[in-house]
C-alpha positions in Angstrom: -90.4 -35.2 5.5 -87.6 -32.9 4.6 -87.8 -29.4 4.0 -86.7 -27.6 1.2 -84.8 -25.2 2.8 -82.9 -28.5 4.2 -82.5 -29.6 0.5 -80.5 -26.5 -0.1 -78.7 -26.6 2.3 -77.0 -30.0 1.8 -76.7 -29.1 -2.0 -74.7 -25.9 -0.9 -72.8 -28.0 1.5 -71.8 -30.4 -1.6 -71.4 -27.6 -3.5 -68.5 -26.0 -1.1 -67.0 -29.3 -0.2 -66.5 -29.8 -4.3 -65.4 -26.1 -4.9 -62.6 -26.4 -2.0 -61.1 -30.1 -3.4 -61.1 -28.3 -6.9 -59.4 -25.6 -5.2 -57.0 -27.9 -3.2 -56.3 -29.9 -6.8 -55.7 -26.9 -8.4 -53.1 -25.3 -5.6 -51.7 -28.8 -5.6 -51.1 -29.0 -9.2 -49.4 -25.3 -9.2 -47.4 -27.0 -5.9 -46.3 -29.4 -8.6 -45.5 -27.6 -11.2 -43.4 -25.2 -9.0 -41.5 -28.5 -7.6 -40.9 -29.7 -11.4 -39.6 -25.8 -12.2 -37.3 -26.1 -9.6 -36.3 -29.4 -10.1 -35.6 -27.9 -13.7 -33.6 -25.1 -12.5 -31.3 -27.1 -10.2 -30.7 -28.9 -12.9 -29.5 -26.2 -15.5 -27.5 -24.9 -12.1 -25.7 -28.6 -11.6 -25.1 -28.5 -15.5 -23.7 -24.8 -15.2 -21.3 -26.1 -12.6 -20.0 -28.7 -13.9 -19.0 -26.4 -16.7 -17.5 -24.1 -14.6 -15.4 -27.1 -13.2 -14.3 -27.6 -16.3 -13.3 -24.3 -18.0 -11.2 -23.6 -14.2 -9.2 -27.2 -14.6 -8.2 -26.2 -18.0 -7.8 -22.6 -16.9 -5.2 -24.0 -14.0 -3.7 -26.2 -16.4 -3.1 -23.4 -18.8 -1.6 -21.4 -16.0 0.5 -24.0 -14.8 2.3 -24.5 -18.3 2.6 -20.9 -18.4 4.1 -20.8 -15.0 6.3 -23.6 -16.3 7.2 -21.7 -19.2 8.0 -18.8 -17.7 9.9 -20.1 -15.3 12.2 -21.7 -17.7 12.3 -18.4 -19.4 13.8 -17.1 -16.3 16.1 -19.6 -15.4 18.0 -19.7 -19.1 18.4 -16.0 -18.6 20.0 -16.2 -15.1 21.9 -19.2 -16.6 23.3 -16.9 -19.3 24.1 -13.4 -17.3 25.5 -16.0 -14.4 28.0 -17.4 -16.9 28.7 -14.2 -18.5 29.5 -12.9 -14.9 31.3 -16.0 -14.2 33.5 -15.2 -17.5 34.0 -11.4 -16.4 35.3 -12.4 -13.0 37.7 -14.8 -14.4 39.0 -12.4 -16.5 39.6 -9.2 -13.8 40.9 -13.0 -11.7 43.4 -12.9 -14.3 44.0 -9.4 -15.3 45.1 -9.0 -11.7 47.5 -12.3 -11.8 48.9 -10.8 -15.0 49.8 -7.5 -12.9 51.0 -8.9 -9.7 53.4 -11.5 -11.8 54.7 -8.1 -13.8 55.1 -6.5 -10.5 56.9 -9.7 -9.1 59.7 -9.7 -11.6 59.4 -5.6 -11.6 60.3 -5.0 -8.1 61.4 -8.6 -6.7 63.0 -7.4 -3.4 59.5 -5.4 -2.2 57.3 -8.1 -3.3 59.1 -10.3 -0.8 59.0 -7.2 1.8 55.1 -7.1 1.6 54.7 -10.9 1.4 57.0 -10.7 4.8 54.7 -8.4 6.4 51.4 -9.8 5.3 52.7 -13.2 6.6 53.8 -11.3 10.0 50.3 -9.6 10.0 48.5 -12.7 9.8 50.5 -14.7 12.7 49.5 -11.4 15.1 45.9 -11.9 14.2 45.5 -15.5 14.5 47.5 -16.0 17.7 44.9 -13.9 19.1 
């Protein structure tokens, strides 16, 4: 026959065994929600990215036309002051073709004295 105190003892042995799986179910259920609440925040990270993606792409595309722009900007404006320049030199270019002709038909016979020794000049330096 049995004893009580043997009874007990089984029951309390039951009675553990059941209160750890209700523990083991219940830390496994908070394992699961934990895995779902990550799960949830990778993907509201995923979803955050992809808008970050976006908004840069359009932000480079925006910079690029600006770049573009300003570029263009640029070039006109060295377009213009290189013609202007271009127009200034090609007027002291003839400002100084005007005075050299007047000082041709001023002073004919010196004109042709420098032109002699410039010539002379140039023949010394490039037999050299």
């Amino acid at each position: 026959m049995p004893t009580q105190g043997s009874g007990t003892s089984k029951a309390s042995a039951a009675s553990e065994t059941l209160a750890n799986a209700a523990k083991r179910a219940e830390a496994e259920q908070r394992r699961d929600a934990a895995a779902e609440n990550f799960n949830a925040q990778i993907d509201v990270l995923k979803e955050e990215i992809a808008s970050l993606k976006e908004q840069i792409a359009r932000s480079g595309g925006h910079s690029f036309d600006a770049a573009k722009r300003a570029a263009s900007a640029g070039v006109d404006h060295l377009k213009s002051q290189g013609e202007i320049t271009f127009d200034d030199l090609k007027a002291n270019a003839n400002d100084i073709e005007a005075q050299m002709v007047a000082t041709v038909r001023e002073k004919p016979v010196t004109a042709m004295a420098c032109a002699l020794g410039a010539g002379f000049l140039l023949a010394l330096l490039t037999r050299r």
